[in-house]
Backbone as JSON Lines, residues from 0, in Angstrom:
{"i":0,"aa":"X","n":[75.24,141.68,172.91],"ca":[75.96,141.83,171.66],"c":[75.06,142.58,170.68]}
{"i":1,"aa":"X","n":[75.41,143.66,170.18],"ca":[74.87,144.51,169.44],"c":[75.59,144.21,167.95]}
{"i":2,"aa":"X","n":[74.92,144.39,166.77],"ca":[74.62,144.58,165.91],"c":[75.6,145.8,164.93]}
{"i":3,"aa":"X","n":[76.49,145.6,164.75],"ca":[77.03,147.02,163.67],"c":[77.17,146.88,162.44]}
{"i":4,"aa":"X","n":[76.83,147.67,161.63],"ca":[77.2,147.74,160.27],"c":[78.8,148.33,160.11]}
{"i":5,"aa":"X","n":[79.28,147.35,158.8],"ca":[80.26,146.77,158.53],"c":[80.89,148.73,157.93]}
{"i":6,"aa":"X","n":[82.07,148.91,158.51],"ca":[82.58,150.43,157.79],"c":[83.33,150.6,156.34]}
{"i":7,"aa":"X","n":[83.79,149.48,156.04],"ca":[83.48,149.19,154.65],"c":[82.42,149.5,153.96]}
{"i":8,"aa":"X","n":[81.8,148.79,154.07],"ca":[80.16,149.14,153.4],"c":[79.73,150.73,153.45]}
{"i":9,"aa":"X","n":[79.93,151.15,154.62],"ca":[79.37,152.06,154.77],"c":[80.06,153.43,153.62]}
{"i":10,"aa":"X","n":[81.18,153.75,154.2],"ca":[82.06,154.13,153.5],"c":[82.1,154.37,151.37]}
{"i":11,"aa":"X","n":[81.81,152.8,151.21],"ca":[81.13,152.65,149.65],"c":[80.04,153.56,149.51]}
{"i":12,"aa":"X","n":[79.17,153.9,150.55],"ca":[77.86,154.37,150.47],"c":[77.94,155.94,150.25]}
{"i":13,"aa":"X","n":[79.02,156.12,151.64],"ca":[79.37,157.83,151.14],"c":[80.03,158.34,149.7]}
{"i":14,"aa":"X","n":[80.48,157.73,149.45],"ca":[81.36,157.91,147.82],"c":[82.45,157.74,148.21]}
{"i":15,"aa":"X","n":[83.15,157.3,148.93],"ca":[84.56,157.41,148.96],"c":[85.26,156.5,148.41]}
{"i":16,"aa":"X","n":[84.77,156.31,146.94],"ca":[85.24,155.33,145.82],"c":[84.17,155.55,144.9]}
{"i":17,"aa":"X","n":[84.93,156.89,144.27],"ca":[83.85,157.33,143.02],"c":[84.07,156.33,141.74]}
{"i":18,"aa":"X","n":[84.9,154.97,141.91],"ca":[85.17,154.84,140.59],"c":[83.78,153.64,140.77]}
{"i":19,"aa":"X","n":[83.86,153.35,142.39],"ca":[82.64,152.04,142.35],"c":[81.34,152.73,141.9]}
{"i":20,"aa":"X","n":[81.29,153.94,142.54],"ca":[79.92,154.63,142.14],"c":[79.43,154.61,141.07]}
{"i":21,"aa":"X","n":[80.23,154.98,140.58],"ca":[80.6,155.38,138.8],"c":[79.94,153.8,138.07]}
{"i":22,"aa":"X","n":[80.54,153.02,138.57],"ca":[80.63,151.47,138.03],"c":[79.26,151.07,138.5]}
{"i":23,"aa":"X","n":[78.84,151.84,139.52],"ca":[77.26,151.17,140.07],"c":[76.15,151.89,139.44]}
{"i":24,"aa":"X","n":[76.56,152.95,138.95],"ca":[75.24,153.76,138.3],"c":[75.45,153.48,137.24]}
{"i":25,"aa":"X","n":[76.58,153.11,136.41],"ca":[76.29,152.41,134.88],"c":[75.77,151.3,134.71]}
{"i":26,"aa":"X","n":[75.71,150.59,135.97],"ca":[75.19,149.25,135.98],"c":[73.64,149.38,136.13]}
{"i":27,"aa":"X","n":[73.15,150.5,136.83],"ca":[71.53,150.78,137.39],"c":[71.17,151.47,135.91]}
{"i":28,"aa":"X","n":[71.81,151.93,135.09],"ca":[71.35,152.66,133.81],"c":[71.16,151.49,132.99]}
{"i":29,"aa":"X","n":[71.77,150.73,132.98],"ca":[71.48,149.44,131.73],"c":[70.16,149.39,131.2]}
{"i":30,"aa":"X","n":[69.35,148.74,132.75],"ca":[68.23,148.5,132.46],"c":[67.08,149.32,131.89]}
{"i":31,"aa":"X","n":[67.0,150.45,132.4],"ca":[66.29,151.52,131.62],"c":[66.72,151.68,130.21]}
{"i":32,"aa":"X","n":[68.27,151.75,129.52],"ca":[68.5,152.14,128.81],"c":[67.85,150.68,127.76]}
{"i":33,"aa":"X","n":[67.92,149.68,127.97],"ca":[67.43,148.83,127.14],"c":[65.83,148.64,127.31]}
{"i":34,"aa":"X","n":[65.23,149.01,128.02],"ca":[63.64,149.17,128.05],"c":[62.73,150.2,127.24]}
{"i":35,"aa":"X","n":[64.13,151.45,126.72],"ca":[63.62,152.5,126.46],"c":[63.03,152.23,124.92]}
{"i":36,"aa":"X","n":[63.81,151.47,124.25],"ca":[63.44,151.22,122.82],"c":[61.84,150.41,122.85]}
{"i":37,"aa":"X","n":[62.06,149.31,123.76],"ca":[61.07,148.72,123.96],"c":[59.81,149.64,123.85]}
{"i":38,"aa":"X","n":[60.15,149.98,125.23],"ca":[58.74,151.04,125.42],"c":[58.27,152.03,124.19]}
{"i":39,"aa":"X","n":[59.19,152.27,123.47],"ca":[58.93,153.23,121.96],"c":[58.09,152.32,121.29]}
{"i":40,"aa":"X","n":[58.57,151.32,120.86],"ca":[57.8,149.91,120.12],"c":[56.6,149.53,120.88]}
{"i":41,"aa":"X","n":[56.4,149.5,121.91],"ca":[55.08,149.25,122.27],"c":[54.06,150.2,122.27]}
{"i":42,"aa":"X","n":[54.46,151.61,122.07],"ca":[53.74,152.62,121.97],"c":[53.83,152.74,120.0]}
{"i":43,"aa":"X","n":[54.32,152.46,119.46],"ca":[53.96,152.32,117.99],"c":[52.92,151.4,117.63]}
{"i":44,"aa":"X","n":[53.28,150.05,118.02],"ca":[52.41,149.26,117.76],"c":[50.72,149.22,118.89]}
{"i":45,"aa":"X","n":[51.02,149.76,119.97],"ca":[49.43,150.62,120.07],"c":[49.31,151.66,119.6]}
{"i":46,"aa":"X","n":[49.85,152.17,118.55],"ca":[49.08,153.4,117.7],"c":[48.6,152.93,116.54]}
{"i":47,"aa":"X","n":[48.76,151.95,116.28],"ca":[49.04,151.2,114.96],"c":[47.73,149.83,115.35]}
{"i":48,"aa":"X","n":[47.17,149.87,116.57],"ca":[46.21,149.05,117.02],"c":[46.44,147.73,117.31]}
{"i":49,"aa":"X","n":[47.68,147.37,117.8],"ca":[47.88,146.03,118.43],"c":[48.67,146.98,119.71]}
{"i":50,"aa":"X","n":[48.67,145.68,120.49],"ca":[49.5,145.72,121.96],"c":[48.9,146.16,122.52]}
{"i":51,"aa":"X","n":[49.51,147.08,123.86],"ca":[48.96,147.69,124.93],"c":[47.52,148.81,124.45]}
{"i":52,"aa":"X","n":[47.09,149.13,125.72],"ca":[46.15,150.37,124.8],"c":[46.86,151.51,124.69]}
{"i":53,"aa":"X","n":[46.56,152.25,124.05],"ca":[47.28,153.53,123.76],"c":[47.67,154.42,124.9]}
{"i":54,"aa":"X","n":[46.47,154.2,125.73],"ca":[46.52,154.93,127.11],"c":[47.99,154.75,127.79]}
{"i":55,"aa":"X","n":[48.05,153.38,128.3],"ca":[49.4,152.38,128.47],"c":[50.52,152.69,128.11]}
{"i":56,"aa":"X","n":[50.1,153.19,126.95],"ca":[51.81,152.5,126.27],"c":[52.41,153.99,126.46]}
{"i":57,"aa":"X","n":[51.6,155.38,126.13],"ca":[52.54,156.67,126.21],"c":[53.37,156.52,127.59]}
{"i":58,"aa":"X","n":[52.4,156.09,128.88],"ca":[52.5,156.23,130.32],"c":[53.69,155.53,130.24]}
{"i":59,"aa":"X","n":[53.92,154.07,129.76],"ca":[55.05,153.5,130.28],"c":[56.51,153.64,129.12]}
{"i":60,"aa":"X","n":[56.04,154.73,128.25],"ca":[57.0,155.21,127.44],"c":[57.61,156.43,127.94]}
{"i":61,"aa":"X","n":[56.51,156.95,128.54],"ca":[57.32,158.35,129.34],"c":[57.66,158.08,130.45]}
{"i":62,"aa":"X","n":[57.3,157.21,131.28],"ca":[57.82,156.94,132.23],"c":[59.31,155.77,132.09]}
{"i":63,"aa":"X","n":[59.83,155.51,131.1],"ca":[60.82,154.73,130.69],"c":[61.72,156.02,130.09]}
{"i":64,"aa":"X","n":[61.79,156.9,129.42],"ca":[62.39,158.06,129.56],"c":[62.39,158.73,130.62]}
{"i":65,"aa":"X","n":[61.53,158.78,131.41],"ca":[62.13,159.79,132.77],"c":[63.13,159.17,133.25]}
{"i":66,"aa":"X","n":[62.86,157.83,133.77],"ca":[64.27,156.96,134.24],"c":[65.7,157.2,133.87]}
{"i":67,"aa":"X","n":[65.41,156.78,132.23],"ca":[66.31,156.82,131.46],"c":[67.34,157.73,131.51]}
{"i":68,"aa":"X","n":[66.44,159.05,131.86],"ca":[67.3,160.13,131.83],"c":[67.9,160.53,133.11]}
{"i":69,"aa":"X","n":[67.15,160.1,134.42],"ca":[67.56,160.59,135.58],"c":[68.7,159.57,136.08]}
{"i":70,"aa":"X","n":[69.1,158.26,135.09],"ca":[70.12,157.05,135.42],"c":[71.31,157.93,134.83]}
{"i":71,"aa":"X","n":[71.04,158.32,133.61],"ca":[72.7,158.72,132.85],"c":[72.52,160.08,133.71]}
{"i":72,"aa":"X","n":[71.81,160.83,134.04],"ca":[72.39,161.87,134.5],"c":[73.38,161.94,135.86]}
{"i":73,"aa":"X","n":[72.9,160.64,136.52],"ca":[73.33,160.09,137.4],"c":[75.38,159.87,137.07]}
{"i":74,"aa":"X","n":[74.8,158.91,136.07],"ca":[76.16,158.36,135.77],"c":[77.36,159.64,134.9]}
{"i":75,"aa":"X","n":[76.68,160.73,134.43],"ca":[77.4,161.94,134.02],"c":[77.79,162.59,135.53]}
{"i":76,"aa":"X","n":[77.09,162.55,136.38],"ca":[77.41,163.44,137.77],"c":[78.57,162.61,138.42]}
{"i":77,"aa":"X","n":[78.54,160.9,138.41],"ca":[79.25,160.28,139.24],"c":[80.9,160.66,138.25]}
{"i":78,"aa":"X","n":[80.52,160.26,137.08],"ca":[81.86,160.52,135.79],"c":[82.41,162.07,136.17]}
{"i":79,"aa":"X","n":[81.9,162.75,136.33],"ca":[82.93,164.05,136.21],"c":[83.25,163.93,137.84]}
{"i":80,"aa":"X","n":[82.64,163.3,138.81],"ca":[82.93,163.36,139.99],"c":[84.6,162.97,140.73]}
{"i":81,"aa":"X","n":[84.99,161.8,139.58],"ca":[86.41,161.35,139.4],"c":[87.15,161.66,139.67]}
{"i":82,"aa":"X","n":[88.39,161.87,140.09],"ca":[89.51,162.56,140.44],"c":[90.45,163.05,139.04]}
{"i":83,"aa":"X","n":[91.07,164.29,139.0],"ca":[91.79,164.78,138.15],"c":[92.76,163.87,137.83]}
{"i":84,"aa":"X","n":[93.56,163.84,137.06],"ca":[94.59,163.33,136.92],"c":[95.97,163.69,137.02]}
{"i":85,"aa":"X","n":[95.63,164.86,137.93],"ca":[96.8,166.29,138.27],"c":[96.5,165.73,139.91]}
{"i":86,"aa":"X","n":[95.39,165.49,140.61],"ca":[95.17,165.01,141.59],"c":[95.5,163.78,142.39]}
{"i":87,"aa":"X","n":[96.68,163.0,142.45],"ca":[97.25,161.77,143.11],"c":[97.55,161.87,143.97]}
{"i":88,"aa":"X","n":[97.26,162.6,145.1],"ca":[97.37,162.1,146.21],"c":[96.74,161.08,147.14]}
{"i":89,"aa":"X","n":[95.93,160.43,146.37],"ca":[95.65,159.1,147.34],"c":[95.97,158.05,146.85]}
{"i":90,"aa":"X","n":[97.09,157.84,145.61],"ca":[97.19,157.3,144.83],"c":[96.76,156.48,143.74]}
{"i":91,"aa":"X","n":[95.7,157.15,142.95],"ca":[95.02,156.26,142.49],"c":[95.64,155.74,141.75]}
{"i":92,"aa":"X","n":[95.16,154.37,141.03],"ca":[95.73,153.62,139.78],"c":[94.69,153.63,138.5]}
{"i":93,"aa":"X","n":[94.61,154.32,137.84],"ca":[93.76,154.32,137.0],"c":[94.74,153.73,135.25]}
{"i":94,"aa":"X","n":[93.21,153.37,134.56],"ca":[94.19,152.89,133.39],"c":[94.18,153.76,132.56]}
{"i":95,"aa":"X","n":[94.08,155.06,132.53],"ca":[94.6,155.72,131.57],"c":[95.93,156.6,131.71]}
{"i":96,"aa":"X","n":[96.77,156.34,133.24],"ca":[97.49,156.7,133.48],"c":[98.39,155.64,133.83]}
{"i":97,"aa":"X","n":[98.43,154.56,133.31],"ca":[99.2,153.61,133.14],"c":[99.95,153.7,131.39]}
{"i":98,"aa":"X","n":[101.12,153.28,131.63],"ca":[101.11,152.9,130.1],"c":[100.68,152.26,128.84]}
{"i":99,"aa":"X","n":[100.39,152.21,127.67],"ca":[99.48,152.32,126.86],"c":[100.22,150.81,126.47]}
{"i":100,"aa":"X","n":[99.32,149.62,126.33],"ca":[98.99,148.42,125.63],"c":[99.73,148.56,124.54]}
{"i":101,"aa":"X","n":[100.66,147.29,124.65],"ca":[101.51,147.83,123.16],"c":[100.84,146.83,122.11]}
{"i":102,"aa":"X","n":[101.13,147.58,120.81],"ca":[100.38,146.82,119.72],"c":[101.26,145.25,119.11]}
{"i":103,"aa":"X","n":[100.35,144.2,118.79],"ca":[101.32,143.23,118.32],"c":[102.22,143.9,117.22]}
{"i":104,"aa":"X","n":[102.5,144.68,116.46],"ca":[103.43,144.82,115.64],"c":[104.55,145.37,116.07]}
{"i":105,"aa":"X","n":[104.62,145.89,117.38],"ca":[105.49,146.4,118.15],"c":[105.52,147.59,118.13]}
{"i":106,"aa":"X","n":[106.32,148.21,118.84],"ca":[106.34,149.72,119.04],"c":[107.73,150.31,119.17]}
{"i":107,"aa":"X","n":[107.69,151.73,119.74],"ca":[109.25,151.65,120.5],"c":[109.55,150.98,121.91]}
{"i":108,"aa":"X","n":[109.8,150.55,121.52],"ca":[110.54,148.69,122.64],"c":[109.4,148.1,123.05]}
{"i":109,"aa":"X","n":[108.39,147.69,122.07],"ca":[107.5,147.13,122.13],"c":[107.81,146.03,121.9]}
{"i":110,"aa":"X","n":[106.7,145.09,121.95],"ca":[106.76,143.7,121.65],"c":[106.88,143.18,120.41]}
{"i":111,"aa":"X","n":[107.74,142.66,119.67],"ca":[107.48,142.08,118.41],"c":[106.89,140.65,118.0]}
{"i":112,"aa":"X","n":[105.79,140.7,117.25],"ca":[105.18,139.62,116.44],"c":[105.48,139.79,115.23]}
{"i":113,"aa":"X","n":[106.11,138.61,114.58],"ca":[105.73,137.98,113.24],"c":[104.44,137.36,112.9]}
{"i":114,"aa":"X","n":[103.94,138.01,112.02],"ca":[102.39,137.8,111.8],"c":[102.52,136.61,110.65]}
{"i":115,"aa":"X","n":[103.73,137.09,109.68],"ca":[103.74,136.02,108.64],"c":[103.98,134.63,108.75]}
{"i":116,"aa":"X","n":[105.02,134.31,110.28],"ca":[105.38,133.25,110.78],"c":[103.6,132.67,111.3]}
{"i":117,"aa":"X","n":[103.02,133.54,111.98],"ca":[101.83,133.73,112.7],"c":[100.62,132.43,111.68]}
{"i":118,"aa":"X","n":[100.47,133.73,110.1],"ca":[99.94,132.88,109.38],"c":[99.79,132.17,108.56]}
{"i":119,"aa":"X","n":[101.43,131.52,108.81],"ca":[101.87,130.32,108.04],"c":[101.48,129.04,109.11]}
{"i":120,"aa":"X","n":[101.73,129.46,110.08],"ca":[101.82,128.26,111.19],"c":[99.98,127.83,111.28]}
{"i":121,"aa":"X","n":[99.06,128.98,111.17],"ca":[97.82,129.09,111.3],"c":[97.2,127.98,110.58]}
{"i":122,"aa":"X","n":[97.2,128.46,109.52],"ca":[96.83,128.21,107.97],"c":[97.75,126.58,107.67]}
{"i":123,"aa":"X","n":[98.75,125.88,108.17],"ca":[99.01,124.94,108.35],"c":[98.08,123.49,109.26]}
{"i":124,"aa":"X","n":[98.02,124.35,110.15],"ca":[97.16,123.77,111.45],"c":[96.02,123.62,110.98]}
{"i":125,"aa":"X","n":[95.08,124.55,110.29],"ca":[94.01,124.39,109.47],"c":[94.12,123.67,108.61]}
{"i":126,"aa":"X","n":[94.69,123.38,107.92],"ca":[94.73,122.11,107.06],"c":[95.02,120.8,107.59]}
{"i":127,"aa":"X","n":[96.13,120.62,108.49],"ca":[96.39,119.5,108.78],"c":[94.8,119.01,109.9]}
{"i":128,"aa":"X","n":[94.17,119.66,110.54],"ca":[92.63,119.85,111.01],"c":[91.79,119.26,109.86]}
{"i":129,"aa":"X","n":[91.5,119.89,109.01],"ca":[90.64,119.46,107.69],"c":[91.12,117.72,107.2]}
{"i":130,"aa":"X","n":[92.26,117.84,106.87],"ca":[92.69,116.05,106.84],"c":[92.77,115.07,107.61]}
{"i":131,"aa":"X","n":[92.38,115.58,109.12],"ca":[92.0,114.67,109.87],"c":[90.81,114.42,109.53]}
{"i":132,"aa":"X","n":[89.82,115.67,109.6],"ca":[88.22,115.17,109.38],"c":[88.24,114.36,108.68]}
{"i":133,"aa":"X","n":[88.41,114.74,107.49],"ca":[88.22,113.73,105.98],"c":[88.6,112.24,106.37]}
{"i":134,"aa":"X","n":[89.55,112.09,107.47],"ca":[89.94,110.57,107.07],"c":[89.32,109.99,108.37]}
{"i":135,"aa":"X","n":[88.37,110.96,109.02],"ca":[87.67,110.38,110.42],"c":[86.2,110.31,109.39]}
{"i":136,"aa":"X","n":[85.71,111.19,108.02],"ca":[84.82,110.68,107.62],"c":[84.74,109.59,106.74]}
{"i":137,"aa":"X","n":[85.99,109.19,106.43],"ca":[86.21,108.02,105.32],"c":[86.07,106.74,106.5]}
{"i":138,"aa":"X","n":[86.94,106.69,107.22],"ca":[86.58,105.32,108.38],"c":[85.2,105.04,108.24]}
{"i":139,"aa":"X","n":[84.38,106.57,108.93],"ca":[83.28,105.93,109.41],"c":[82.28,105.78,108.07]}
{"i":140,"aa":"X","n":[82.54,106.26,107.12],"ca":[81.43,105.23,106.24],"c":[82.15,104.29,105.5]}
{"i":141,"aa":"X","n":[82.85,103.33,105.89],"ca":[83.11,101.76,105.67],"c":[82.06,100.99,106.72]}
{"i":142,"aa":"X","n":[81.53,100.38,105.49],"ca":[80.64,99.0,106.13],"c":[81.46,98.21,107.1]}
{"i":143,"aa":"X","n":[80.64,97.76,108.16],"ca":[81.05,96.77,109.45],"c":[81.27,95.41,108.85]}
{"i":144,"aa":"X","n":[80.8,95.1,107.97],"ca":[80.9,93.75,107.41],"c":[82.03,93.55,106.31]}
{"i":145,"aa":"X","n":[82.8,94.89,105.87],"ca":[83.67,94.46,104.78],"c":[85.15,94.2,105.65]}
């Protein structure tokens, strides 16, 4: 019995789901992108004579921008890599080619909310809330003995 890798997997690997790609190199950019400030700040404050030595801190400041930049460039190559939206033949489902989220105030044959019903009912509930407290703090400071 031999051993195969799964063609699923594999498949993910070639790109043949640029939207996962897409979704995996924004995820591998995070981290650089939030280290990068860091690394600025640690190279201020060793110029400024605390923290790392100065030596240190440019190295792991430029080397936190090289990343930085070779992750989004990444994630700009995987983004335009996308399929057109003139292009459906494999059917994609994407959400910007779905119909557009209708707003609570409604639309044309949108959904309608009453907001005023909304924050009368709200603003009720909040109060009748508040007069519970009050009479859960009046109980509890009555003495046990009266």
């Amino acid at each position: 019995m031999t051993w195969r890798p799964d063609r699923r997997r594999k498949s993910r690997r070639d790109g043949a789901d640029p939207e996962r790609a897409l979704l995996v190199a924004l995820r591998s950019a995070m981290l650089p992108t939030i280290c990068l400030p860091l690394a600025f700040a640690s190279l201020a404050a060793s110029a400024t004579g605390q923290g790392f030595g100065l030596g240190l801190a440019w190295r792991l400041a430029a080397l936190a921008l090289i990343v930085n930049a070779v992750c989004w460039q990444k994630v700009i190559v995987r983004w335009r890599a996308l399929p057109r939206r003139d292009d459906d033949d494999q059917g994609w489902r994407r959400w910007w080619d779905s119909e557009p989220p209708l707003i609570p105030g409604g639309g044309p044959g949108g959904i309608k909310f009453d907001w005023k019903r909304f924050e009368r009912d709200f603003w009720s509930h909040v109060r009748e809330k508040e007069r519970q407290r009050e009479r859960e703090l009046i109980h509890a400071s009555v003495p046990a003995y009266c």
